[in-house]
C-alpha positions, 0 to 999 in steps of 0.5 A: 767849320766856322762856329755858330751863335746858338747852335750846340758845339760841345758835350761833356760828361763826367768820368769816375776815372779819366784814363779808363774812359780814355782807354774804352773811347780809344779803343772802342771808337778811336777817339783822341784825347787831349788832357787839360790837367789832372781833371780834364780830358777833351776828345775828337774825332767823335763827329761833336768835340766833347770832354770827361770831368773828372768827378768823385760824385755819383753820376746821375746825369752825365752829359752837359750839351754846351751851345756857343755864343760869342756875347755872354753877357747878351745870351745869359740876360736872354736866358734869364728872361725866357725864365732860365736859372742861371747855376753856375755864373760866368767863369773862365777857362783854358780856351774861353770863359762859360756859364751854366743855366737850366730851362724850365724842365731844369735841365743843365746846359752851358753856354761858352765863348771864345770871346 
């Protein structure tokens, strides 16, 4: 499936404990997980491609909706101008690089880029 500028690709929560999580997904629903070191865990086989952050925090909000788009610079300035906050600036990571912003209702999303 060829990805798609704009449209939600990914969905990550946070995870107290990443091998619980994996062990109740797996067996709940056969998820597959793959671990991007000690913090990290992404799953498939779910219908969304998702992940686990590994947090000490307590979690209040859970789940990030993370959309792609291929020009970040180009979708973030867009965001900033709709009346967006950017909350976490461009970043690298293993597979592409990312920011997180929040709308006028301050929900918390992400925007990525394999570019």
């Amino acid at each position: 499936m060829k990805i798609k500028d704009n449209h939600i690709n990914y969905v990550e929560f946070k995870a107290i404990d990443l091998q619980k999580i994996k062990e109740f997904y797996t067996s709940s629903f056969h998820w597959s997980f793959t671990d991007y070191g000690p913090t990290y865990t992404s799953f498939s086989e779910s219908g969304l491609h998702g992940g686990f952050e590994l947090t000490e925090n307590e979690i209040v909000n859970g789940a990030l909706i993370v959309l792609y788009h291929k020009n970040l610079a180009l979708i973030k300035e867009k965001i900033i101008n709709a009346g967006g906050k950017i909350t976490k600036d461009i970043f690298s990571f293993p597979g592409g690089r990312r920011f997180h912003f929040t709308d006028p209702s301050k929900n918390e999303l992400a925007v990525w880029s394999d570019k």
